[in-house]
C-alpha positions as CSV (number, residue, x, y, z in Angstrom):
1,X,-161.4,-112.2,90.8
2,X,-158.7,-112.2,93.3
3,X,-156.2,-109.3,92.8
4,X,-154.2,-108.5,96.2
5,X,-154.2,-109.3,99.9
6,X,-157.5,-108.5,102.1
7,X,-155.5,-106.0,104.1
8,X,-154.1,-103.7,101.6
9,X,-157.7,-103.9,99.9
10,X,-159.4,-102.7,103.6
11,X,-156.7,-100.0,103.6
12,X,-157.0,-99.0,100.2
13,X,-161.2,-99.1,101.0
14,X,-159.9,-95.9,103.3
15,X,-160.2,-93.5,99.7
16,X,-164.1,-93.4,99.9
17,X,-165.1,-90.0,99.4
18,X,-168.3,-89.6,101.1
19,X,-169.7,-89.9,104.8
20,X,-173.2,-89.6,104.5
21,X,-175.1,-92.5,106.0
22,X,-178.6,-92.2,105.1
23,X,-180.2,-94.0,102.3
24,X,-180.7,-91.8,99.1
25,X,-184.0,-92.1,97.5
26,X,-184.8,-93.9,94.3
27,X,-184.9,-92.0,91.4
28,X,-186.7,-93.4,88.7
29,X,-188.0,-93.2,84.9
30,X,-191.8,-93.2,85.3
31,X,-191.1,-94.8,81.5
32,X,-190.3,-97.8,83.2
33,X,-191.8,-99.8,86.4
34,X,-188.3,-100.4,88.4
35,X,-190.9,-101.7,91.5
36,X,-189.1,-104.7,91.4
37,X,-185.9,-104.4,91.5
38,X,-186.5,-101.6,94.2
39,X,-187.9,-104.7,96.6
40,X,-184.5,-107.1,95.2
41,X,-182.4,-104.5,96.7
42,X,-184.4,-103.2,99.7
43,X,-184.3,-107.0,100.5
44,X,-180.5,-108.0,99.7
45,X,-178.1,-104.9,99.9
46,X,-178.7,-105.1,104.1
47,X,-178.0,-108.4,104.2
48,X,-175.3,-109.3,101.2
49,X,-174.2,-105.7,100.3
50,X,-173.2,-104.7,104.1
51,X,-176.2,-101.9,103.8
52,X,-174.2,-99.9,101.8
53,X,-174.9,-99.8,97.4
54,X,-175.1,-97.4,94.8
55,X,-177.1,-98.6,91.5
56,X,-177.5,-96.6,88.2
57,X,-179.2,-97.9,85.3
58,X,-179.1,-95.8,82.2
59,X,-181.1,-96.3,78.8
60,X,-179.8,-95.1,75.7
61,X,-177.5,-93.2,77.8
62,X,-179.5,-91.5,80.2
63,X,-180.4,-92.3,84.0
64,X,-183.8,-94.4,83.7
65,X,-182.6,-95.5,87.7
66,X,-180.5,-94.8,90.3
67,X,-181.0,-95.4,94.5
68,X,-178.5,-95.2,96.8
69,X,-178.0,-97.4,100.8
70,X,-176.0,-96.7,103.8
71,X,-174.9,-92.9,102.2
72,X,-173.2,-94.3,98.6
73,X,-173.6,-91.7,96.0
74,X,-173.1,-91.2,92.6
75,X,-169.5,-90.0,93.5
76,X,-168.7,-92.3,96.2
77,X,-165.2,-93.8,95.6
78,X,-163.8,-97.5,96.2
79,X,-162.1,-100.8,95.0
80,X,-163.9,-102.3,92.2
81,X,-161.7,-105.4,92.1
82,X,-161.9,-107.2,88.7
83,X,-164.5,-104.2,87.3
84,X,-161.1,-102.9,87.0
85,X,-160.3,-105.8,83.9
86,X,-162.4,-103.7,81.6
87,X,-161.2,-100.6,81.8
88,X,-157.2,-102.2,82.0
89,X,-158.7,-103.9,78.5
90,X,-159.8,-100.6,77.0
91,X,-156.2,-99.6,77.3
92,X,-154.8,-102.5,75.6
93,X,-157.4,-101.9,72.4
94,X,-156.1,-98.1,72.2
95,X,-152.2,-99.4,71.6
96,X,-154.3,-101.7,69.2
97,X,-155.9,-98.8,67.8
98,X,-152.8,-96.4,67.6
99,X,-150.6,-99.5,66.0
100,X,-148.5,-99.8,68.9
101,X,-149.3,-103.9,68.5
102,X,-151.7,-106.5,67.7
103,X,-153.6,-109.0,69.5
104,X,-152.2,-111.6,67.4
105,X,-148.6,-110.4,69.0
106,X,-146.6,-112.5,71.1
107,X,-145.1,-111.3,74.3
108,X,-141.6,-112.1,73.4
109,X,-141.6,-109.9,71.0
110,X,-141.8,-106.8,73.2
111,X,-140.5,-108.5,76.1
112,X,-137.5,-110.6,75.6
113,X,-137.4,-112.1,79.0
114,X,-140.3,-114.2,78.7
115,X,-138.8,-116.1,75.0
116,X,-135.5,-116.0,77.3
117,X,-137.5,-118.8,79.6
118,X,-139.7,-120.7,77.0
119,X,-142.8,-118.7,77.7
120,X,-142.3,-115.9,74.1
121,X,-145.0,-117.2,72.1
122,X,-148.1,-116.3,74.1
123,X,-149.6,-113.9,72.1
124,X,-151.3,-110.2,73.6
125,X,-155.1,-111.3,73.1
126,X,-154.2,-114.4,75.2
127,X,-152.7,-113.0,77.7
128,X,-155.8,-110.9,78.4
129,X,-158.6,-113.5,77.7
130,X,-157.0,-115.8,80.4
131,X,-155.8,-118.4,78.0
132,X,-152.1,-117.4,78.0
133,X,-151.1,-121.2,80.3
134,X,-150.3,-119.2,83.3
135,X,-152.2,-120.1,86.4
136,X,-154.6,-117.3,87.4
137,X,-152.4,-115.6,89.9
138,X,-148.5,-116.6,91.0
139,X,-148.1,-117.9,94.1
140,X,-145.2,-115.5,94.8
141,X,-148.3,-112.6,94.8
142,X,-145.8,-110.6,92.2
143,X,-149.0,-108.7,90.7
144,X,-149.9,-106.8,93.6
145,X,-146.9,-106.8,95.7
146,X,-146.6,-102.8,96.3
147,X,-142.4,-102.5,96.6
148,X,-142.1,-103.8,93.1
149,X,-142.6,-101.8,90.1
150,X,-144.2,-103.1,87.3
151,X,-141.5,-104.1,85.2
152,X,-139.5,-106.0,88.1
153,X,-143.2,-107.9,88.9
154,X,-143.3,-109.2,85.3
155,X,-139.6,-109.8,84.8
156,X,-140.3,-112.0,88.3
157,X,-143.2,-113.9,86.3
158,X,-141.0,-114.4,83.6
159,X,-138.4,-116.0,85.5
160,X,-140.4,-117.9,88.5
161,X,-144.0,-118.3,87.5
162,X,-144.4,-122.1,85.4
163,X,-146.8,-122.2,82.6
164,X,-149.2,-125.1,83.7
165,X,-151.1,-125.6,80.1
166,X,-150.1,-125.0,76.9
167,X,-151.1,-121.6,75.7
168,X,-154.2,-120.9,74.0
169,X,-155.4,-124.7,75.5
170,X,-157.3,-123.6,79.0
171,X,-159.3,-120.8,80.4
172,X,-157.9,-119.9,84.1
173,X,-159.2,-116.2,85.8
174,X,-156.8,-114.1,87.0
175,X,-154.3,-111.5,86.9
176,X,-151.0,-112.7,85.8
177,X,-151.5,-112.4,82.2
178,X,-153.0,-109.4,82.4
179,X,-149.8,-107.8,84.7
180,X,-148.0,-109.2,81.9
181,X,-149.7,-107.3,78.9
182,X,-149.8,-104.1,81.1
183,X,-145.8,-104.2,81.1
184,X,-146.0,-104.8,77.2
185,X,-148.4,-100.9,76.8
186,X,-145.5,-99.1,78.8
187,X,-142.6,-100.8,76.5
188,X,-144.5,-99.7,73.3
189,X,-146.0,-96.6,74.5
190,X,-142.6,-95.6,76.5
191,X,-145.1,-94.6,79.6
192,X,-146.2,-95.6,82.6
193,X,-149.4,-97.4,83.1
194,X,-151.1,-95.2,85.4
195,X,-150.3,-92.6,83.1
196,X,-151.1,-94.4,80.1
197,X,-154.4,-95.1,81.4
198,X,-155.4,-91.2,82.4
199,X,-153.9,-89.9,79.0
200,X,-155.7,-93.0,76.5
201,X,-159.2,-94.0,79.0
202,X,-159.4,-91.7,82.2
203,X,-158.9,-88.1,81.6
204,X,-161.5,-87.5,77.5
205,X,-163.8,-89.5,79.4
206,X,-164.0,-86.9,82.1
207,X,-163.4,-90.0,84.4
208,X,-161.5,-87.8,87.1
209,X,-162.4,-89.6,90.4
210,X,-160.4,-93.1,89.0
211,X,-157.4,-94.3,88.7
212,X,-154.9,-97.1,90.0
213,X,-153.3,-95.4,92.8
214,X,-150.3,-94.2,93.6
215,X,-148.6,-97.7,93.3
216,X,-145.7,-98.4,90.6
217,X,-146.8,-101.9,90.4
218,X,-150.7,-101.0,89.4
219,X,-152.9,-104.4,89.8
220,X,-154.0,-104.1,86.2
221,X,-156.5,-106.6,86.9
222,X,-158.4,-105.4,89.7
223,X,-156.2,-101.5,91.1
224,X,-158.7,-99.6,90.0
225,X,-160.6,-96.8,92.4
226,X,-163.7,-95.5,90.6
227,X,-167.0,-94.0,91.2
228,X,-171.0,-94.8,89.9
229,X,-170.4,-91.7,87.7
230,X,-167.0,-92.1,86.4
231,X,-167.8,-96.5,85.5
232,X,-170.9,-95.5,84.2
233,X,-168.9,-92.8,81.5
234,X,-166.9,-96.1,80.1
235,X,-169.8,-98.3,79.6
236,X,-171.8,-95.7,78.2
237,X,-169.1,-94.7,75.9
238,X,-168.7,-98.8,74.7
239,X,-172.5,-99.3,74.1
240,X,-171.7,-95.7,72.1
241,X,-169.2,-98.1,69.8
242,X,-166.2,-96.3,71.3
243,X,-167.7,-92.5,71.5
244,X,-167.7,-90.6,74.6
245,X,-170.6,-89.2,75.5
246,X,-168.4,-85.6,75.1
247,X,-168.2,-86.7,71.6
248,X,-164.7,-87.4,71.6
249,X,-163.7,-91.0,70.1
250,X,-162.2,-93.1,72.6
251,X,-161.8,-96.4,70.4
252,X,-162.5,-97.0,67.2
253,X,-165.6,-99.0,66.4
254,X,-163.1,-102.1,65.4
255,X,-161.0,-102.2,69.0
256,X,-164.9,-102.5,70.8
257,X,-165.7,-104.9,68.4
258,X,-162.7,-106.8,69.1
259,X,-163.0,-106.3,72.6
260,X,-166.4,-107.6,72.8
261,X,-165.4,-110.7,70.6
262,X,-164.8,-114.1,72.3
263,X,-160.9,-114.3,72.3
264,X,-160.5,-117.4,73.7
265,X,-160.7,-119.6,70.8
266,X,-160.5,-123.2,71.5
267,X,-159.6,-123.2,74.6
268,X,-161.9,-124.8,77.8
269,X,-162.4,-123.9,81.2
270,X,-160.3,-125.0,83.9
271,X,-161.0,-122.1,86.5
272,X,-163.9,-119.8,86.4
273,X,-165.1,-117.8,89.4
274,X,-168.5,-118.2,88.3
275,X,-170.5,-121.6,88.0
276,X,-170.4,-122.2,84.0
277,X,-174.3,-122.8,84.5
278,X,-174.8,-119.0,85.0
279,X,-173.2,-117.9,82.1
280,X,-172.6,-119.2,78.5
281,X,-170.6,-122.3,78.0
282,X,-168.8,-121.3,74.7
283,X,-167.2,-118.7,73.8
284,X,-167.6,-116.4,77.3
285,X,-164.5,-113.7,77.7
286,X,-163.5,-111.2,75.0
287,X,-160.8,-108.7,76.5
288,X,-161.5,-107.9,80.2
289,X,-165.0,-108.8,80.4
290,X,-167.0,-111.6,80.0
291,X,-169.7,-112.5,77.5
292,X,-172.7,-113.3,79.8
293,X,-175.7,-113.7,76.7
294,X,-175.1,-114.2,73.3
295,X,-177.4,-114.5,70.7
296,X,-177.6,-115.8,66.8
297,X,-174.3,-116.3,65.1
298,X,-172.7,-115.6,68.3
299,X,-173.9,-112.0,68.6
300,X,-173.0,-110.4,71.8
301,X,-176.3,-109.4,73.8
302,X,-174.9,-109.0,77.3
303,X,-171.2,-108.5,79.0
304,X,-170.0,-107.7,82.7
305,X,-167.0,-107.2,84.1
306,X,-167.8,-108.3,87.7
307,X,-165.3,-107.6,90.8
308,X,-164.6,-109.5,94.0
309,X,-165.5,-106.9,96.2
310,X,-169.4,-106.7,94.9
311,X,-169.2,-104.2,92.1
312,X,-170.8,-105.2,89.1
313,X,-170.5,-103.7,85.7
314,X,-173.0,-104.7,82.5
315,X,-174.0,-103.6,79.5
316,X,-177.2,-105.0,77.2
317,X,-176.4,-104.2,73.7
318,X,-180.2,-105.4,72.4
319,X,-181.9,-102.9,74.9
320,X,-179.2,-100.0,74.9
321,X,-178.7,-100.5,78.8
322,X,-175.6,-99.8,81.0
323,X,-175.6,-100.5,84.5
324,X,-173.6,-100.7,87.5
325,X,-174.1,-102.2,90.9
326,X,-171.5,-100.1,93.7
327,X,-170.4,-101.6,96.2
328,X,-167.1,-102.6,98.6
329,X,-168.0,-106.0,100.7
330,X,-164.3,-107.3,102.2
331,X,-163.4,-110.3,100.2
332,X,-160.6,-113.2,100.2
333,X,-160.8,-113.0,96.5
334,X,-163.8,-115.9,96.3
335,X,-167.7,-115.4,94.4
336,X,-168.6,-111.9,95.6
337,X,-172.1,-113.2,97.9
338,X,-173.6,-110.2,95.9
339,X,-173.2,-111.5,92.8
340,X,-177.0,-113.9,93.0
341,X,-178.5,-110.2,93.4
342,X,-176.6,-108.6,90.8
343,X,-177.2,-111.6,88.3
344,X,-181.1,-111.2,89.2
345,X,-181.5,-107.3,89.2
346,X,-180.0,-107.8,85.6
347,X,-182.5,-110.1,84.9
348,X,-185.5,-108.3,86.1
349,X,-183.9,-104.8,84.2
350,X,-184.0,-107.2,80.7
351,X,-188.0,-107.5,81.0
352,X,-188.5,-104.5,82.5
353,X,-186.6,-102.5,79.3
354,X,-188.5,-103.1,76.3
């Protein structure tokens, strides 16, 4: 889940919108008994959250509960990190969708550098299912270094970052592939990301407190700013099979299928930032987010799209849930330490929804 350096993150962290500090009080479904997760949070988010959380749980598209610590809001604005993967792979399924490319495309075909230095034949779906062979993020830091633009930072991969495994072979978290199939959406869409991602995700979702800053080389694997509110639009509109809750169609039912599919084929894990033990073994990341529970024929029952800086994203397809867990806790890019709280509110909302 690493995307940039701990300073620029903490300065970035500046953008939060609100200043209230007291705790907001639970609101609740009296459908449901939520008394549970109410004491996992009272509990956790002072000690592992930094006292400060916003969590919304909808059902079927409506709030069933939301509670807010240390003055979060539904609008309060941060860093999501890797939550940020998700939304970056929304983008990538509307250029699917509009027949700008397909998954089963390789890079050198849009980007002629990368057959230029042996690397042409990783294909788009690769590149964002972190199977493409390059390591999780370059040593050189070209994905988030701020004074390049994003078509010098990829060129720079091109030329400089080694392919350690054959592609298609491992499984290795990170950003560079993902920087790498942002450059390819400008090329065939002749825009810029930031752009690209307002016009195709941002602005018919009514998502208008997110974006990926005012950088030209946008972190598409972890830049994003968001809100509770504005997150909780996208999932509810990818439960809704790619239907905003406006009505306007975001992505066709086929790009969320496809997204939600495991693209990594064959391929095994070398890096995870999770331990394999709390998420399934086979088949466990579609494009941006993973597959946490699957079911019978390798049905998709849960995903998440977890960042490094506590945020946590997930949607249950069996119960119609959408949830997201708000936060900003300063990372060096390791396991968020909310994560065993987020991973066990989820667990508590799956027997609490019936």
């Amino acid at each position: 889940m690493k995307t940039t350096s701990l300073g620029l993150c903490i300065l970035l962290s500046l953008s939060v919108l609100s200043c209230k500090k007291k705790d907001i009080p639970p609101v609740s479904d009296p459908s449901f008994n939520f008394s549970a997760v109410d004491k996992v949070l009272n509990d956790s988010v002072p000690l592992r959250f930094g006292g400060k959380a916003y969590i919304l749980i909808n059902v079927n598209g409506k709030t069933a509960y939301a509670k807010g610590f240390g003055g979060y809001d539904s609008n309060t604005r941060q860093l999501i990190a890797s939550c940020s993967k998700w939304l970056s792979g929304a983008v990538v399924m509307r250029m699917v969708d509009e027949g700008k490319f397909k998954l089963s495309d390789t890079v050198g075909k849009y980007l002629p550098v990368f057959t230029a230095y042996g690397k042409g034949k990783i294909t788009l779906a690769q590149l964002f299912s972190h199977t493409s062979g390059f390591p999780g993020n370059s040593d050189q830091g070209y994905e988030s270094n701020t004074s390049l633009t994003l078509e010098q930072a990829v060129d720079l991969i091109a030329k400089n970052v080694p392919l350690i495994n054959p592609p298609g072979t491992k499984f290795y978290y990170g950003g560079v592939g993902m920087q790498v199939a942002g450059r390819v959406c400008e090329v065939v869409s002749g825009k810029k990301w930031a752009a690209l991602f307002a016009e195709k995700i941002a602005t018919p979702l009514g998502m208008t407190n997110t974006d990926f800053g005012l950088t030209t080389n946008p972190i598409i694997a972890g830049g994003v700013r968001s809100t509770p509110n504005d997150y909780m639009l996208f999932l509810n509109m990818v439960l809704n099979k790619g239907v905003a809750a406006n009505g306007t169609r975001i992505l066709s039912e086929a790009a969320v299928t496809a997204m939600e599919q495991s693209q990594i084929g064959s391929a095994t894990v070398q890096y995870s930032p999770y331990p394999l033990i709390w998420i399934n073994t086979n088949n466990i990341y579609g494009i941006g987010n993973w597959r946490d529970l699957v079911g019978a024929n390798d049905v998709l029952v849960e995903s998440s799209s977890p960042g490094a800086f506590g945020s946590h994203p997930w949607i249950n397809y069996d119960k119609k849930v959408t949830g997201f867990i708000f936060t900003f806790v300063a990372s060096d890019g390791n396991l968020s330490p909310t994560v065993p709280t987020c991973l066990k509110v989820r667990s508590l909302v799956r027997e609490i929804v019936q």
